[in-house]
C-alpha positions in Angstrom: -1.7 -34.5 28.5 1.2 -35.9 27.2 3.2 -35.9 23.3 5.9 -37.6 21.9 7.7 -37.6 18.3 8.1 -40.7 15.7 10.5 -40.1 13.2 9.0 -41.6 10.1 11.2 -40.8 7.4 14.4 -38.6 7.2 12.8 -35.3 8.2 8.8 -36.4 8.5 7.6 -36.7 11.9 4.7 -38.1 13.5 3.6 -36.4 16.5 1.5 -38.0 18.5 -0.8 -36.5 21.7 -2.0 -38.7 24.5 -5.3 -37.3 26.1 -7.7 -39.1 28.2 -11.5 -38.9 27.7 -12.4 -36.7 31.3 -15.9 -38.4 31.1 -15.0 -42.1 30.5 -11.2 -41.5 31.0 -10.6 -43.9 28.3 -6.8 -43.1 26.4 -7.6 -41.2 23.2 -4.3 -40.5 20.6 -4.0 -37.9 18.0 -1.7 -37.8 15.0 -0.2 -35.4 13.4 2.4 -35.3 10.4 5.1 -32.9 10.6 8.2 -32.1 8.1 11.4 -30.6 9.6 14.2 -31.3 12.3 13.7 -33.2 15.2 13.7 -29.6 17.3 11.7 -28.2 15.4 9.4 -31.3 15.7 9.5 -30.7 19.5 8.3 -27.4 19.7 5.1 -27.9 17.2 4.3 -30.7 19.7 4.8 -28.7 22.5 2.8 -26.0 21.1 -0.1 -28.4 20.2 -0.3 -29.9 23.4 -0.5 -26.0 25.2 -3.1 -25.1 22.7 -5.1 -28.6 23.9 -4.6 -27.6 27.4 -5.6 -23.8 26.4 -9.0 -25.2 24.4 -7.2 -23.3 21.1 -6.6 -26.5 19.7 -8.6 -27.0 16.2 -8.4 -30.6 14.3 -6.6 -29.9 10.4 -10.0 -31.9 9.4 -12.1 -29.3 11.2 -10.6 -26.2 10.4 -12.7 -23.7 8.6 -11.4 -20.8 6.2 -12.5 -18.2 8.8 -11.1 -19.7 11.5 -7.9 -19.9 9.5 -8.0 -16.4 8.3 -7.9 -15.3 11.6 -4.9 -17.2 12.6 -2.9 -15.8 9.6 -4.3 -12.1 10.5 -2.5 -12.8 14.0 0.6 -14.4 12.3 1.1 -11.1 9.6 0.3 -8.4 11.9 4.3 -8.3 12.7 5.2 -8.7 9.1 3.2 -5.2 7.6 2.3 -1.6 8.1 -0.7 -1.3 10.7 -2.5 0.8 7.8 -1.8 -2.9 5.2 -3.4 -4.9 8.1 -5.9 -2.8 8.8 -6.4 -3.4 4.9 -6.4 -7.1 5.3 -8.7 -7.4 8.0 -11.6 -5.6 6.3 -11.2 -7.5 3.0 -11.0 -10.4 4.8 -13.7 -9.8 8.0 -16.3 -8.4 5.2 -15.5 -9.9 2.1 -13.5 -13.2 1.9 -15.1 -14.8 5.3 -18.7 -14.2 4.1 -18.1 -15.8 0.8 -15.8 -18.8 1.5 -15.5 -18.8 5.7 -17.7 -21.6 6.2 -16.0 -23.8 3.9 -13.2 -26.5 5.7 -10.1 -25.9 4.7 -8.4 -28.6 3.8 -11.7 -28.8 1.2 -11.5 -25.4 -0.2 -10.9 -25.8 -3.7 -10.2 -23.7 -6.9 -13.6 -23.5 -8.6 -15.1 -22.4 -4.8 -12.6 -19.4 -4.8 -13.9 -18.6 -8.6 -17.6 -18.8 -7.9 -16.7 -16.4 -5.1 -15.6 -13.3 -6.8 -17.9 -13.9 -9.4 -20.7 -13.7 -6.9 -18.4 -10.5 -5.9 -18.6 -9.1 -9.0 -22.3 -9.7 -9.3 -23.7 -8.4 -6.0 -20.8 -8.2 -3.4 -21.5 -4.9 -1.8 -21.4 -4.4 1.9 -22.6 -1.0 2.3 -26.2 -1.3 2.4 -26.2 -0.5 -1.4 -27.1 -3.4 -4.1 -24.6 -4.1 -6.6 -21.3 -5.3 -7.2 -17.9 -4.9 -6.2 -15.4 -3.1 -8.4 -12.6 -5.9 -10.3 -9.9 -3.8 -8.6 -11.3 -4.5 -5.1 -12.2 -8.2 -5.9 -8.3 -8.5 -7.1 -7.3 -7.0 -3.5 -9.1 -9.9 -2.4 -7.7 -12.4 -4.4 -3.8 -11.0 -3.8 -4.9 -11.3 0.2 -6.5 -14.7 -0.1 -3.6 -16.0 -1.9 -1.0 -14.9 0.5 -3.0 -16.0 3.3 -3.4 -19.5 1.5 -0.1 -20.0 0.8 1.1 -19.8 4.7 -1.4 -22.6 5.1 0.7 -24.2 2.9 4.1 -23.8 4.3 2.0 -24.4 7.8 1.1 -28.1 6.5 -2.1 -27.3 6.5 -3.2 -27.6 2.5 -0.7 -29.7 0.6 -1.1 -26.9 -2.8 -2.7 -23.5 -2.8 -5.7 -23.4 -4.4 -5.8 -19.7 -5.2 -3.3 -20.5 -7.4 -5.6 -22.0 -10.2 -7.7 -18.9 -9.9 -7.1 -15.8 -12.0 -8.4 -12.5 -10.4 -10.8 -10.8 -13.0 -9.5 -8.6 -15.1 -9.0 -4.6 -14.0 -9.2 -1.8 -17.2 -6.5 0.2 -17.6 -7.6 3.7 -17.2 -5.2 6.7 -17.1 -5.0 9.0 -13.6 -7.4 11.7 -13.1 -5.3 15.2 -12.6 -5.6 18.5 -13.5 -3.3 20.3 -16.2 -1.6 23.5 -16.0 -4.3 25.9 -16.5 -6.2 24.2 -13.8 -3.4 24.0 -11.8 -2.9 27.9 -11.6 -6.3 28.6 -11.3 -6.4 26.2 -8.1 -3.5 27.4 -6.7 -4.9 31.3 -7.6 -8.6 29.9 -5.7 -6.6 28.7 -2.3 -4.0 31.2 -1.7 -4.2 32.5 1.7 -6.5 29.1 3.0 -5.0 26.5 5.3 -4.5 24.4 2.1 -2.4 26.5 0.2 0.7 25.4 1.6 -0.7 21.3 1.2 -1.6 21.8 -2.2 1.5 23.8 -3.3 3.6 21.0 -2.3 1.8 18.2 -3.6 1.7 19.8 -7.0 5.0 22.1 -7.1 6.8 19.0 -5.6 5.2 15.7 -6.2 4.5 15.0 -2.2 2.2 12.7 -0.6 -0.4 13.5 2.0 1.5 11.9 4.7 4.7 13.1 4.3 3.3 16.5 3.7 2.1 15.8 7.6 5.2 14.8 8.3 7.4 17.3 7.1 9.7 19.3 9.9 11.5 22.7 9.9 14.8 20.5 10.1 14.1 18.7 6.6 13.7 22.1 5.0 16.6 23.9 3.0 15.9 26.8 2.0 19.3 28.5 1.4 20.0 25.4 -0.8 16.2 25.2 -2.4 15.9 21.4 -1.3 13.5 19.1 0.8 14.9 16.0 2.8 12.1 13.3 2.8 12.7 11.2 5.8 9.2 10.1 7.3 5.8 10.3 6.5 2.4 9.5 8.6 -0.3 7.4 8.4 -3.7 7.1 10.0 -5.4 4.3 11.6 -8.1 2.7 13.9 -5.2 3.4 16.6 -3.9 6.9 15.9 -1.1 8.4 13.9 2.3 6.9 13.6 5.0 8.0 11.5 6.9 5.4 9.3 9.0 5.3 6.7 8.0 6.8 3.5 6.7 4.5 0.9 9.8 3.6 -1.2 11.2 2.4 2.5 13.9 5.1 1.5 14.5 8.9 2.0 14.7 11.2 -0.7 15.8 15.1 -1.4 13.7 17.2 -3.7 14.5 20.4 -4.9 12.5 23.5 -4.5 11.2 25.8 -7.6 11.9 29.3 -6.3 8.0 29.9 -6.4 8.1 27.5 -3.5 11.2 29.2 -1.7 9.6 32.3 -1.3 6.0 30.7 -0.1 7.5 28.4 2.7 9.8 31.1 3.7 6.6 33.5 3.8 4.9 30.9 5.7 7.2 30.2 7.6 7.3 34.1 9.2 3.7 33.9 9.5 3.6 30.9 11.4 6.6 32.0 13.9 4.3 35.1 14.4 1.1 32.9 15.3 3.5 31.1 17.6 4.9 33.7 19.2 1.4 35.2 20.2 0.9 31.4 22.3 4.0 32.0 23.9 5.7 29.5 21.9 9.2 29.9 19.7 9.2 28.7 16.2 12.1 25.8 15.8 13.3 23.0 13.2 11.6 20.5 14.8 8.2 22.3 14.5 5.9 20.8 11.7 5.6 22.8 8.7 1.6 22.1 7.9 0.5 21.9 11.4 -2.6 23.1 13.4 -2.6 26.8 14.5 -1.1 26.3 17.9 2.0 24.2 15.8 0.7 20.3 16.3 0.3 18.4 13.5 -2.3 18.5 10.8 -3.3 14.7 10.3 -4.1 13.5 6.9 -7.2 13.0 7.2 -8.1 16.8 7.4 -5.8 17.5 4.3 -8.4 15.9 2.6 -11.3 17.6 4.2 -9.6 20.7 3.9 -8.8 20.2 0.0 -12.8 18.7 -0.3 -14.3 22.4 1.1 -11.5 24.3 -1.2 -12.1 22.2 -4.4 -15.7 22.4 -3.7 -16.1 26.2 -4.5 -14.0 26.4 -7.5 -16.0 24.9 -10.2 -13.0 22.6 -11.3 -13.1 18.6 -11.3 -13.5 17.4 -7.9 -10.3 15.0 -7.6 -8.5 13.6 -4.9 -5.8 15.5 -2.9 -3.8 13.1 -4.0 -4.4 14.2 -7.9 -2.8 17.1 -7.6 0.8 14.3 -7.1 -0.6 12.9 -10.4 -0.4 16.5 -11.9 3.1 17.1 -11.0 4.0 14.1 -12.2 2.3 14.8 -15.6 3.6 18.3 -16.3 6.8 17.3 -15.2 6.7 14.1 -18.4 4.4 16.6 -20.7 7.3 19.3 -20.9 10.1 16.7 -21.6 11.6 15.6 -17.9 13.5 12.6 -17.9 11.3 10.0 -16.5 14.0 8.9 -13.9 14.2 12.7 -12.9 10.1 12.6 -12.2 10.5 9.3 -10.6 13.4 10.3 -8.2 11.2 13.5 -7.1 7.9 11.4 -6.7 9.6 8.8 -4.8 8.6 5.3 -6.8 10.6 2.4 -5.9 11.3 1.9 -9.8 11.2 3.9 -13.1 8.9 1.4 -14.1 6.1 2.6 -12.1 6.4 6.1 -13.0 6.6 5.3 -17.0 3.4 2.8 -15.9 1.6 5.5 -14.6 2.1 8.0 -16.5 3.8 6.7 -20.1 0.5 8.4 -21.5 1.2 11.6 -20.9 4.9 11.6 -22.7 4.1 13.4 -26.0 5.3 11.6 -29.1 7.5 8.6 -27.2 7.0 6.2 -30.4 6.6 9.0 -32.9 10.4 10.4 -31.4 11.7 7.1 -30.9 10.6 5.8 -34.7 12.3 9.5 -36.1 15.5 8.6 -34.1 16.1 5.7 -36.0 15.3 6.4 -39.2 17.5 9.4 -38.6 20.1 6.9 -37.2 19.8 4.6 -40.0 19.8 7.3 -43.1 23.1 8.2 -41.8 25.0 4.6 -41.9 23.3 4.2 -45.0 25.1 7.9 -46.5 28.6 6.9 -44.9 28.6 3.4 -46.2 27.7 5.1 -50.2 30.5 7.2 -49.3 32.9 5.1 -48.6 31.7 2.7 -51.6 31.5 5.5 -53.9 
């Protein structure tokens, strides 16, 4: 097996592979276009001729959208969270590949891509149920499908990406599901003294998430100066836990109502106790939510615990991660700065807090329109005053 490089063109290549049929042994030559340096033009043929040698070698011609997707599953697994590719894989293992996988690549085309998520839409359900898949979940697809296709481009291996042309369908805006105040009390009044209290009161005193609720040490607590220090948070997958970086990709501090003081210092007592009858010493680097003998609680059975709990209340069975959504709206419903919510929820931008939860500010336009005309009925009085 041998290869060589032909410069065609400042910066186009032509790489070439020499192979020899092993049943007639007749010279065979296979061409293959290639923009960059002449190093770079070196190492792709180098790497074509191992994967010849390796039998991974697939013809541009040949190459199916399955057998691509696979490559560029390999190729991002560096590049995202293992909970994002675990994402990835399943939309594209039970969702893209069976609509579009048998389809050559190079022929894939924008009105294919279209008739797929309207087929989706229609009757795209994998779970043994009939039916169709939610426009949300069919946009996933379409934001994973067009990354993926667009690596095939800067690969050489489609000259334009074809999910381009396509528009995902369209999702309904529909405000977050939370509880308000009254509820709020009466769940927090339902749970004290259950392994969920603690959970609960920080997801809706502080605006927490699941994982970094998991994650949350002794050390990151404060509570002389009534603050939390957000450094990590935890995720599950198909391989275990692993703690990462929370969401933003940046810390945060968050400062404790004195409600909260006093219960994390309670619970913090009761869980040196518990300790201390295993033999064990309570210290900062001890998890605050944590299992009885002090390992950590994973996510997963926040949410079991919070599905029992919510269960016997007779309130709207939401999401554990609701009770974020109703800090964040009783926070904006009594007047807090939006930036202020933000800051304590830990969105990248303002932008997605006001998104979210814009709703929820009472009389925004109604204020905003009063403002002005306020604003305006003034310059108008000292401009008659200095005229008159």
């Amino acid at each position: 097996m041998k290869g060589s490089i032909r410069e065609r063109s400042a910066g186009h290549w032509a790489i070439i592979l020499d192979q020899r049929d092993p049943a007639t042994g007749s010279r065979k030559r296979k061409w293959h276009s290639f923009k960059g340096t002449k190093r770079q033009a070196q190492i792709e043929c180098a790497r074509l001729i191992s994967a010849m040698k390796d039998g991974s070698y697939i013809e541009p011609s040949k190459l199916t959208v399955a057998q691509f997707l696979d490559r560029w599953l390999d190729h991002v697994k560096s590049q995202v969270t293992p909970k994002s590719h675990e994402r990835y894989s399943g939309l594209v293992k039970k969702n893209i590949v069976p609509a579009l996988g048998a389809t050559i690549l190079t022929k894939l085309r924008p009105v294919h891509i279209g008739e797929a998520y309207s087929a989706a839409l229609k009757d795209g359900r994998k779970d043994g149920r009939s039916g169709g898949l939610a426009p949300r979940t069919v946009g996933h697809m379409h934001r994973v499908l067009k990354q993926a296709l667009s690596q095939a481009v800067k690969w050489e291996l489609l000259a334009r990406n074809p999910a381009d042309a396509v528009d995902p369908p369209k999702v309904e805006w529909k405000p977050v599901a939370t509880y308000d105040l009254s509820d709020t009390a009466q769940i927090l009044k339902a749970i004290r003294g259950k392994p969920i209290f603690m959970p609960a009161l920080l997801a809706v005193m502080c605006g927490l998430r699941r994982g970094e609720i998991c994650a949350l040490r002794w050390r990151n607590v404060d509570l002389d100066g009534a603050q939390l220090s957000i450094t990590e948070s935890v995720e599950q997958t198909k391989a275990g836990l692993r703690f990462k970086s929370p969401k933003s990709g940046k810390g945060r501090k968050v400062a404790l109502p004195p409600t909260v003081v006093d219960e994390l210092g309670t619970h913090r007592a009761r869980l040196a106790e518990d300790l201390l009858k295993l033999g064990k010493r309570i210290s900062d680097d001890d998890f605050v939510v944590c299992h009885s003998d002090g390992s950590m609680l994973p996510p997963i059975h926040v949410s079991q615990q919070w599905g029992f709990a919510i269960a016997k209340t007779g309130l709207a069975k939401l999401r554990f991660h609701d009770l974020r959504h109703a800090h964040a709206t009783h926070l904006l419903a009594m007047g807090v700065h939006p930036k202020v919510a933000s800051e304590r929820l830990g969105h990248s931008r303002v932008g997605i807090t006001l998104d979210l939860y814009s709703h929820v500010i009472p009389g925004m336009q109604e204020n905003a329109a009063a403002e002005l005309d306020r604003a305006i009925k003034a310059a108008i009085r000292g401009i008659e005053k200095t005229n008159g």
